[in-house]
N, C-alpha and C positions, 0 to 999 in steps of 0.2 A: 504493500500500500504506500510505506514510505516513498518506494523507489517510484513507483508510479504517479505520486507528485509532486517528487522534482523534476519527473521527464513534463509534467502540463505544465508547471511553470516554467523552464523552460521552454516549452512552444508558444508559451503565454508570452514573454519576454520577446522571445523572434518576432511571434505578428502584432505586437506594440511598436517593434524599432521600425519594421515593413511600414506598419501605417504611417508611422514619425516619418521616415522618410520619401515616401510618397506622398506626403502634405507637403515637406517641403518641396518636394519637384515640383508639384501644383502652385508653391508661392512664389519661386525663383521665377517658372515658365509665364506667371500672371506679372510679376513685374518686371522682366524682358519684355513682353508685347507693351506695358505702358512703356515701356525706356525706345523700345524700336519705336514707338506713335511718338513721343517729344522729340525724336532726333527729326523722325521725317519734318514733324511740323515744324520744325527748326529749320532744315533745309528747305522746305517749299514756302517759308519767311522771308529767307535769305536772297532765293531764286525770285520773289514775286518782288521784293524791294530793288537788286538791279535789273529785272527788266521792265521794270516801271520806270527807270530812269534813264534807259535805251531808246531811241526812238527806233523800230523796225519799219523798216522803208521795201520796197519790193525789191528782190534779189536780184543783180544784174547776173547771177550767172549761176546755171542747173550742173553741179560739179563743182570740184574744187577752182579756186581763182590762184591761177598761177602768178600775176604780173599786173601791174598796176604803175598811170601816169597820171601827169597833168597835160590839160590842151589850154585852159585857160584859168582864170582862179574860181572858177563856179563849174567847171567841167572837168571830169576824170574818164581816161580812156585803160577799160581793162581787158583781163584774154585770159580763158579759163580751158579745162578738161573738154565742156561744151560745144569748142571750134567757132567760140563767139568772139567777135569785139566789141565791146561797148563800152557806146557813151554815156556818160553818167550824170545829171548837174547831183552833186553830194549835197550840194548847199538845202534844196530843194524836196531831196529824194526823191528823182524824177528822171525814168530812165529818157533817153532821147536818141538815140540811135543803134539795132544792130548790124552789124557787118558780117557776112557769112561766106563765108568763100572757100579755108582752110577745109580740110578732110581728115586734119587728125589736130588733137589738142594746140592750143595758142602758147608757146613759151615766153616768150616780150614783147612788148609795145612801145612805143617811143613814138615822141611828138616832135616836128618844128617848133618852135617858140615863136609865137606872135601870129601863126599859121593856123591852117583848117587841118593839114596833114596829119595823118597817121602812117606807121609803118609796121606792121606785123610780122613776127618770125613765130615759124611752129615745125612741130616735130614731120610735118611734111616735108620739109626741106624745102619748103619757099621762102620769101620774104612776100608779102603784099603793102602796097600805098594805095590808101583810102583816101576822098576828101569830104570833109565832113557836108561840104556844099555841094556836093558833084556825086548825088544818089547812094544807093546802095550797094554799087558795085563795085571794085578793085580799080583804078585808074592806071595801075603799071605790075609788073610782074615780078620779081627778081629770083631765074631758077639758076641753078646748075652744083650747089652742094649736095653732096650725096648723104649727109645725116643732118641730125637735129640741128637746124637752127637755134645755137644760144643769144651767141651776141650779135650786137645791135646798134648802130650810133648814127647820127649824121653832123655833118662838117660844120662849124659855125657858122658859112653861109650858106649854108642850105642846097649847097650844089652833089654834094659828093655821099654817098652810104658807104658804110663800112660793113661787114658781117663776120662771122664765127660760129664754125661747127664742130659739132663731137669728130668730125670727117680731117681735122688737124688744118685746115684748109682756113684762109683768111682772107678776103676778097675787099674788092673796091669797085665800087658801083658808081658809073655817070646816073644820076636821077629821073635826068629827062630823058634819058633814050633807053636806060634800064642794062645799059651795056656792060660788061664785066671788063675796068680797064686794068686792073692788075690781080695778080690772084700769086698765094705766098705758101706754100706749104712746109709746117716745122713740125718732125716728127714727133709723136706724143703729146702735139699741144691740144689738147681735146678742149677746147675754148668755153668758159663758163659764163664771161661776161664780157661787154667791150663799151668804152667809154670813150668821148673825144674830149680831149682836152680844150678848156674854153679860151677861143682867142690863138690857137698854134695848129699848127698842120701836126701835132701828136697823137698819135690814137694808145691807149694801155687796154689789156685786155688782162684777165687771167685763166688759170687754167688747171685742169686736173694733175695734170704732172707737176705741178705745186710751185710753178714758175709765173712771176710778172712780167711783162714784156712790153714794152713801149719800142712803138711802131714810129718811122717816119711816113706819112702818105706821102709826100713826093716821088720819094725812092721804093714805099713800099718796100722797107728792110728794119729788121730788128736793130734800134740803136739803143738798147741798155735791158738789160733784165736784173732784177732784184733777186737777192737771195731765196732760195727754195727756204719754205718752210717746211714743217714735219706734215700738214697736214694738205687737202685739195682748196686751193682758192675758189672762193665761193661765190664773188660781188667782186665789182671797184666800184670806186666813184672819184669826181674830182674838184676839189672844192673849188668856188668860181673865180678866184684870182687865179688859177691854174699852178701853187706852188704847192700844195699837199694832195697827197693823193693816200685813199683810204682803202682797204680790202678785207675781206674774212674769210674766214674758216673752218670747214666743215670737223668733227669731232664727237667723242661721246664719253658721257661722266665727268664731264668739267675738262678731259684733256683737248688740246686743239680750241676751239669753240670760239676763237679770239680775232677782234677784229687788230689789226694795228693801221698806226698814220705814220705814214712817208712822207721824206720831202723830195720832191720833185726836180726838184732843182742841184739837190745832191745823191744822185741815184745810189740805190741801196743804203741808205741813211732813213734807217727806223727811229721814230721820235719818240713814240709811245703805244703801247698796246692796251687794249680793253678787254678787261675779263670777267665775266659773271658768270656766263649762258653754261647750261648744264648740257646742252645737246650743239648740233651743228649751227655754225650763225650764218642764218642764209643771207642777209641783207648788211650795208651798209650805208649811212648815210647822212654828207653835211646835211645839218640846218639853218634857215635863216637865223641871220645874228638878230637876238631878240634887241627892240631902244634900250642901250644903254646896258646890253650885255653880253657875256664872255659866250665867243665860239662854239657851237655844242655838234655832239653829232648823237646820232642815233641806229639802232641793230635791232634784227627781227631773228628769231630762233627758231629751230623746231623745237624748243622745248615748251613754245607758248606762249611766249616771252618776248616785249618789247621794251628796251634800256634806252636813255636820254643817258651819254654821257658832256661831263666838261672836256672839250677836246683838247684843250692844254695839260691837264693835271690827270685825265682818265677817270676821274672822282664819278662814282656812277650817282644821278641827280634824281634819277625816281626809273621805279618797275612796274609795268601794266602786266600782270598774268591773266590770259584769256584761258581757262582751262574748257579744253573741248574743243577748243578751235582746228587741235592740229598745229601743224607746221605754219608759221608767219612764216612767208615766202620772200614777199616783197613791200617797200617803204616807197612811199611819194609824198614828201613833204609839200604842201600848201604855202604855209606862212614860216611862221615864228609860234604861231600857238597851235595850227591845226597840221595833223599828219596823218595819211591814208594808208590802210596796211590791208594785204592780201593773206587770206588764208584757206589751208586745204577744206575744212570742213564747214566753216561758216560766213564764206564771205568777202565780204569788202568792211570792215571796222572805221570810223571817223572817229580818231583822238583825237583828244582837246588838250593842251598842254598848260598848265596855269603852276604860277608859285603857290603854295600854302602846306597846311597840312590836312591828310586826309588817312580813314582809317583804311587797313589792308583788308580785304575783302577775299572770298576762295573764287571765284568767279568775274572776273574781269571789271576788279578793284584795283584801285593803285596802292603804290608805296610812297611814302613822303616824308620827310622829317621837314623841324623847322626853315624855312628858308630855300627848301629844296621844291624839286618841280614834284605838283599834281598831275599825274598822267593817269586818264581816263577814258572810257567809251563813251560817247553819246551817244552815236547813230551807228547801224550796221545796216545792208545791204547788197 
């Protein structure tokens, strides 16, 4: 009898701790579903207050947005996955032209200054010239590269096109006749971007074999190349006095990921390098010098990430994280306060650049300390 109950209470004791701990799984599982319901409604807080401060305008483009310009200060020309060009007034959110002609995705675009022109390069291996007054058909042609169309420039007067392809091939184009008048081929140079120097017959390109190259168009021959860096040159550009010249590149886990500034004037003379971006830095790019302030320039990442550095000191001034966006591709600055940014997954973005402080947000908030830049989304498109 003894023995027979200490065996029920012990079974009495097991189905007490069974119940004891089966309540608790019932209280732990009821307060995870409250804890999972305050984060959601935390996040869809979070979400409902910056796109409430987004203005969403209708999409210029069904795919990712590869490349983005200006044509005038109320007009932006871009070229996406979709084989589209379009015009854009940003100001307005108001699409106003597309252009259709390419048969495989647009990779750049580029404008005359002061012009109706457009000039389109895409993975078709053409070049196309649009005029924004002259319908919606292609005005001129530019064939005979056999790969991708990277780069892209035209001559300060307006006479002459430059191009660059994955194909190592670097060309020189008359405008009006579309004639191919000099053509340069350097092995390895799989061309990622090309820019003309403002005010000189120089053209700089770079390139995947990790080499800078400044061109003369006269002679159409390499007169200086810069240091190979460790990683693929991603961007140039060239500030508009024509004596720095900026570049990036491509990277991952913070190695590579840097843009630096050159000067121009003393080839292969590194002034300073910029570093933040955790993934490859697709973009480079001066800014207008704000009244009454220091030189700045600015970088788009695939990490998601657009940086306003001081181009003197490198001091980064404020960080826009888009999360979701994808890859920031490409930069066209506006002004001193506004800049355009291309991205794979949503877009056209119009940041506003302003001094102050602002708090960092997960979703396409800025960073800012005292005195430093506010960089933020208004509109997207």
């Amino acid at each position: 009898m003894q023995c027979n109950s200490q065996k029920e209470a012990v079974s009495y004791y097991i189905w007490c701790g069974c119940r004891f701990l089966a309540g608790m799984g019932k209280l732990q599982s009821k307060f995870r579903k409250r804890s999972e319901i305050y984060r959601t409604t935390q996040v869809e807080k979070s979400e409902t207050t910056f796109d409430s401060k987004v203005v969403q305008y209708e999409p210029a483009h069904k795919g990712s947005t590869n490349t983005v310009t200006n044509l005038s200060p109320e007009l932006c020309v871009s070229g996406g996955s979709d084989q589209a060009v379009v015009v854009y007034d940003w100001k307005q959110g108001r699409m106003c032209q597309t252009f259709q002609g390419h048969n495989r995705e647009v990779t750049k675009v580029v404008c005359y200054p002061g012009s109706t022109w457009i000039f389109s390069a895409s993975r078709d291996k053409t070049v196309l010239m649009w005029d924004l007054n002259q319908g919606d058909e292609p005005i001129q042609e530019f064939c005979g590269h056999e790969l991708v169309v990277n780069g892209l420039a035209i001559s300060p007067e307006g006479r002459k096109l430059c191009t660059g392809s994955r194909d190592n091939w670097m060309c020189l184009w008359d405008i009006e006749s579309a004639k191919c008048e000099q053509r340069q081929n350097v092995s390895r140079n799989l061309v990622t971007h090309v820019c003309w120097v403002p005010g000189s017959s120089s053209v700089v390109q770079t390139s995947e074999d990790k080499i800078i190259r400044v061109w003369d168009s006269r002679a159409w021959q390499v007169t200086n190349t810069f240091p190979a860096k460790q990683y693929i040159q991603t961007h140039c550009d060239v500030s508009p006095n024509g004596h720095y010249l900026l570049s990036s590149s491509n990277g991952f886990g913070g190695q590579g990921c840097e843009a630096t500034l050159w000067d121009l004037r003393q080839p292969g003379c590194k002034v300073v390098e910029y570093r933040g971006h955790l993934q490859t830095t697709a973009c480079c790019m001066f800014l207008p010098t704000p009244p009454g302030g220091s030189p700045q320039v600015a970088t788009s990442s695939h990490d998601s990430s657009v940086k306003v550095w001081d181009q003197n000191t490198a001091v980064c001034l404020g960080t826009l994280h888009l999360d979701g966006a994808g890859p920031l591709v490409c930069l066209a600055p506006t002004d001193s306060d506004n800049l355009l940014c291309a991205s794979f997954n949503n877009g056209l973005h119009h940041i506003q650049l302003g001094n102050g402080l602002s708090m960092d947000q997960d979703s396409g908030a800025s960073s800012a300390g005292a005195g430093e830049l506010d960089v933020k989304v208004v509109a997207c498109f």
